[in-house]
N, C-alpha and C positions, 0 to 999 in steps of 0.2 A: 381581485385585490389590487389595491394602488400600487405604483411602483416603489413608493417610498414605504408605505408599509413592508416591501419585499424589501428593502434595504436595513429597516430597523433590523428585522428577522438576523439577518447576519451580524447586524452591528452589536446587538443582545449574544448572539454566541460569540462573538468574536472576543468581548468581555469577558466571558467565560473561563477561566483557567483551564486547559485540561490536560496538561504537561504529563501524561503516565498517570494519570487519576484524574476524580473528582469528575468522573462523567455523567453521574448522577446527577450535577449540576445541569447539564444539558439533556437530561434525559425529563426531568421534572420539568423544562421550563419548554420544549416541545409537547407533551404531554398534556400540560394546561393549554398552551394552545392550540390542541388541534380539538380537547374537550368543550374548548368556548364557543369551535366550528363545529360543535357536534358529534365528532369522532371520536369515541371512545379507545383509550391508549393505555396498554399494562404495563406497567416495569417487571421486569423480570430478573431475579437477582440469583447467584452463587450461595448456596448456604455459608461460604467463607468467607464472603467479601459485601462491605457495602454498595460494590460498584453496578449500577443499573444500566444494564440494555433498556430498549423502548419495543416493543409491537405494537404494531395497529394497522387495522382491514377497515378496508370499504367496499364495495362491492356486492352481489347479489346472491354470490357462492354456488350458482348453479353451473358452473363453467371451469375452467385453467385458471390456475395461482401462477401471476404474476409478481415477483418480490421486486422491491427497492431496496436497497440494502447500502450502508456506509457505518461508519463509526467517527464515536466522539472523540475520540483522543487523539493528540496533535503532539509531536516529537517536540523537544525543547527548544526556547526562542535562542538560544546560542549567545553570544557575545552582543550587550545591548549597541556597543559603539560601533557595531556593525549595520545595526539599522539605523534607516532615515525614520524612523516613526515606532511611534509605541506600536508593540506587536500584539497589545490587547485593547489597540485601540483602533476601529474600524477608520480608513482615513482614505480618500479619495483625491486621487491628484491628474489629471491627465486622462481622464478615462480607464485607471488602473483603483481596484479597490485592494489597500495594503494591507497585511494582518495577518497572525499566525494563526491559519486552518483556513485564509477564505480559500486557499489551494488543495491543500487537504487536511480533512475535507468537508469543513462544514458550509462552504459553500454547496458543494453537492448535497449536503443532511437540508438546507434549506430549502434549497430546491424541490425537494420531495415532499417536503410538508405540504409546502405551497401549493406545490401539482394535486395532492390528495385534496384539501381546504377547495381547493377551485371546483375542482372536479367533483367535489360534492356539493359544494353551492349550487353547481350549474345542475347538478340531478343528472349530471351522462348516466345513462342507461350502461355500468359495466356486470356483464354477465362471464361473469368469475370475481377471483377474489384479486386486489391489491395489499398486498402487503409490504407494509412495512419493517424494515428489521434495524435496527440502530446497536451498533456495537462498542462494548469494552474493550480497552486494549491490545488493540490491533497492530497498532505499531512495534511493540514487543512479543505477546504471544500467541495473537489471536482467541483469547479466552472469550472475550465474550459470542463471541460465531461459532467458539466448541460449544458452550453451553448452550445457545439457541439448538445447534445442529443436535445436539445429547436431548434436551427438550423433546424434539421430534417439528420443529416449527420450521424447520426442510423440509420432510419426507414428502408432503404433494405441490412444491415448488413444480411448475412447468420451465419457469422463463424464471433469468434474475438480470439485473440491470442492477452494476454497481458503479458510483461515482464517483468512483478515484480521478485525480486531475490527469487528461489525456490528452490536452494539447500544448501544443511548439510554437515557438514562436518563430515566422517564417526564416528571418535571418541564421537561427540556429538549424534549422534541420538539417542541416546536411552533416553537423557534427553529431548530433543527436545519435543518429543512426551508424556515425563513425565509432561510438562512444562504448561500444559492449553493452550497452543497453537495450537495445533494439533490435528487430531482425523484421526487412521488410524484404516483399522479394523484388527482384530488382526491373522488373518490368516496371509494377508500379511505382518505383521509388524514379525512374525516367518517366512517367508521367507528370507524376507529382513536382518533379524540378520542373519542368518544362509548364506547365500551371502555374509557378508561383511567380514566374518572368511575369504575368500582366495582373494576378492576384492585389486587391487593393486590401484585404480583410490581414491583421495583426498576425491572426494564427490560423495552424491545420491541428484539426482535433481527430483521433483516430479512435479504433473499437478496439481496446487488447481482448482478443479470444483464447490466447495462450500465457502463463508464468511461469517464470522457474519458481521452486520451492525454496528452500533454505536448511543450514547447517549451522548451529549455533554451537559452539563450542571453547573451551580455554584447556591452554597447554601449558603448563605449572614446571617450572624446573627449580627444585629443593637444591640448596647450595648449604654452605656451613661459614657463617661469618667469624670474623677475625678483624683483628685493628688492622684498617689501610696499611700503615705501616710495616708489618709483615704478611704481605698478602697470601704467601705460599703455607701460611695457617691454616688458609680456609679456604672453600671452594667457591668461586663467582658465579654465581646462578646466573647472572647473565651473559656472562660469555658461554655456560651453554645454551642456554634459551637460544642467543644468537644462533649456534650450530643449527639446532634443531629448525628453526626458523629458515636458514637458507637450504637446507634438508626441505621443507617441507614448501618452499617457492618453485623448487625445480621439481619435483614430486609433481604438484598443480601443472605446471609446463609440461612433465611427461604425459598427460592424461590423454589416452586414446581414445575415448569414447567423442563424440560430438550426436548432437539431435538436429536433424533436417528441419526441426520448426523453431528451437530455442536456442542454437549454435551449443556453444561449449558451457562447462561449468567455468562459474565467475569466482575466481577466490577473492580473500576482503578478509587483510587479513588489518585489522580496524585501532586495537588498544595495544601496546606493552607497557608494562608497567614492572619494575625492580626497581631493590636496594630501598632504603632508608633515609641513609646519613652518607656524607661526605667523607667522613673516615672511619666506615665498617666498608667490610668485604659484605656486597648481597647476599643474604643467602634465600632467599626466593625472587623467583620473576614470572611473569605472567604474560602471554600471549593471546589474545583474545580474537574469535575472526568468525565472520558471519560467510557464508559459502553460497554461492547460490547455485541449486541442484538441478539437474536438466535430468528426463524420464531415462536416460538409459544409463545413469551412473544413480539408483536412486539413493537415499541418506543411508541406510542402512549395510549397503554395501562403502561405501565411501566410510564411514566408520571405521570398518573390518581393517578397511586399505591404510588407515591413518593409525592405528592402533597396532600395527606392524610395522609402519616408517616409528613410530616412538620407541618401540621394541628394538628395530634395528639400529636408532641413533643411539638410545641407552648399550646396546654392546661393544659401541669405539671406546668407551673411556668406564672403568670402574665405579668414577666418582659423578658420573651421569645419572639424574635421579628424575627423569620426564614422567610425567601423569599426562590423561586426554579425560578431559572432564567435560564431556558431550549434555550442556543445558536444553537445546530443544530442537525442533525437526518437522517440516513437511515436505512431502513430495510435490513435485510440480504440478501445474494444471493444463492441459491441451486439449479444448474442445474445438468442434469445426469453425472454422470461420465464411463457412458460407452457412450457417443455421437458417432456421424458418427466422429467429428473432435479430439476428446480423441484418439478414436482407431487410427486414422490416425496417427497422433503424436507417442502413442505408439511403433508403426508398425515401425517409422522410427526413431526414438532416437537411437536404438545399432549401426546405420552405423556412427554416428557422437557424443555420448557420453556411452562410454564404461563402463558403470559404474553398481554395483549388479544387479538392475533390470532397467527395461524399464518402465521409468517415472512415478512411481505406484501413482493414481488420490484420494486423499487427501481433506479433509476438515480442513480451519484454521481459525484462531481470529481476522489477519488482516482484514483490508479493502482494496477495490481498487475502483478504476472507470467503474470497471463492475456496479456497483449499479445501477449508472446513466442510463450508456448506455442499460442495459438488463431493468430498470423501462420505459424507451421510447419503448423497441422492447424485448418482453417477451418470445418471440421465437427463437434470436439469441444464439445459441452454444457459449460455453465458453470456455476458456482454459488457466491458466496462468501458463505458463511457462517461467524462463530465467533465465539468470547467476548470479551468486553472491549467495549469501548465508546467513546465520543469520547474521554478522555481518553489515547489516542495521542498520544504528541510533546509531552505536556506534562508537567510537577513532577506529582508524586503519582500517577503512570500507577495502574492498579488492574484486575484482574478482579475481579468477584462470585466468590465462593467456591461458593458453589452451580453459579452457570455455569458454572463450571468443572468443578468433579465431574458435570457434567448433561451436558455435549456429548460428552463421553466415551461413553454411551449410545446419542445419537444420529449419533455416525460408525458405532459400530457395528452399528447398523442402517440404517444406509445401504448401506453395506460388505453386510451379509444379502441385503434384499432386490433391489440391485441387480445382484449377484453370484448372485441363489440359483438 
């Protein structure tokens, strides 16, 4: 494939809306194109929702299932006067390609295509299957990777290779890994600086083989309004919320647990929102906070533990009315990161990203739809790697342009010699 046709690909999803929906729109318009290269590709839907995952295999099926895996939806473009460019307009400036998802992650989804299209133009000889898995709603609940995984379209995954954006840009890493985000060990983290002193390449891209899980939940404090003017009417739901709030900061701060691959749980604690008007007394407030779970405090025990901090802040004060209204939950993921399919990767990253070292296998905070897919098949190998960089979820997302034309190379020979 030309490389500009590799650039339309993106520039066509990047058009794409897919803000928490509407992923169907990029589920059809891969789908036709990988049917015009021959690949036959099914949507795969929720009987509740019009929203479309993608499958599709090539391969000879006499062999290991190796998956590709990413999803279409991209978190909101945020405040527009915060970017320098339309966020749904593919736009090249410097060697950087601008746009909300070329980072996460439809530059990764293109890449896959692409690699599969090639790889079957060229007739490689793969004896196993490639699959494809393309997901809904990843960025809030992981649905569409439950319904694949509920499908059964894990259970004989061997290998997965997913494309979340995993590289740094050189001048950041050192905060990077400052950041509660990351956990490298610290030999190689003295290599990797020491690397980056004569390093000419933009970024280090790394393998996450480990993630925290998540805690999604809101802490509601009922108050009883009253005109401003006589405040001692009514009760201020946010001066307890506040309470509860700095109850439930030092709580996080007490936590004794920590995990040797994922450090500590990350609290985050994200939204408050009270009150109305100007002159009522609140009488509801809302604390909303996204947690991120490490294997030895798992969600369900952390629950129990927070469901007692509300219990006990509701007995300082009569007129204290706290609820825990726990929206959603996964456990972490920690597979090895020396695997058969790490090293493989490894082995073949410096023919096609030149960069300090050879994709050194990293534990981070995010989440992905590994959760899903490795809670159905506990046994499949992990690997996330692909293009783009920290600037996920913020003004001026960007892949490297190069990166981009360059992992394209290296799925496909992933895809070879994992398959050969």
């Amino acid at each position: 494939m030309r490389e500009q046709d590799k650039l339309t690909i993106l520039r066509d999803l990047i058009a794409l809306n897919t803000v928490a929906d509407n992923e169907t729109s990029v589920a059809i318009y891969l789908q036709d194109l990988l049917r015009k290269n021959g690949i036959d590709a099914q949507l795969v839907t929720d009987d509740n929702t019009e929203r479309a995952n993608l499958v599709a295999e090539i391969g000879d099926g006499q062999g290991p299932v190796l998956a590709f895996a990413g999803h279409a939806d991209t978190v909101h473009e945020g405040d527009l006067t915060t970017w320098s460019t339309d966020p749904f307009t593919l736009v090249e400036q410097d060697g950087r390609l601008y746009g909300r998802g070329t980072t996460d992650m439809k530059g990764g989804l293109a890449e896959y295509v692409i690699a599969m299209i090639e790889l079957h133009e060229q007739a490689v000889p793969l004896h196993g299957t490639l699959r494809l898995l393309v997901t809904v709603d990843e960025e809030k609940t992981e649905a569409g990777a439950r319904l694949l995984a509920d499908r059964g379209y894990a259970d004989d995954i061997d290998a997965m290779v997913i494309a979340e954006p995993t590289g740094v840009a050189l001048p950041d890493i050192t905060d990077y890994f400052q950041s509660g985000g990351a956990v490298i060990d610290e030999a190689t983290l003295t290599d990797l600086q020491a690397a980056i002193e004569t390093a000419t390449a933009p970024e280090q891209h790394f393998i996450f083989h480990a993630h925290k899980g998540f805690l999604a939940y809101e802490v509601t404090a009922t108050g009883k309004a009253a005109h401003s003017s006589m405040p001692k009417l009514g009760v201020n739901a946010i001066d307890h919320l506040v309470t509860y709030y700095l109850a439930e900061k030092a709580f996080y701060d007490a936590l004794p647990e920590v995990s040797p691959v994922l450090d500590r749980t990350l609290y985050g604690p994200d939204v408050i929102r009270g009150g109305q008007q100007q002159n009522s007394v609140p009488d509801s407030a809302t604390l909303t906070v996204l947690t991120r779970i490490i294997p030895e405090l798992p969600p369900k025990e952390l629950i129990a533990r927070l469901d007692q901090l509300v219990a006990e802040v509701n007995a300082t004060d009569e007129t204290m009315q706290l609820a825990l209204h726990v929206s959603a939950y996964d456990d972490a993921v920690v597979t090895p990161k020396d695997s058969q399919l790490i090293q493989l990767i490894q082995r073949l990253v410096p023919d096609y990203l030149p960069e300090p070292l050879a994709a050194p296998a990293i534990a981070v905070s995010l989440g992905t739809d590994a959760s899903q897919f490795i809670k159905a098949n506990p046994s499949l190998e992990l690997a996330v790697i692909g293009p783009g960089n920290a600037t996920a979820h913020k003004a001026d997302e960007y892949v490297e342009r190069q990166a981009y034309l360059d992992m394209v190379g290296l799925y496909e020979a992933i895809a070879k010699q994992y398959l050969q």
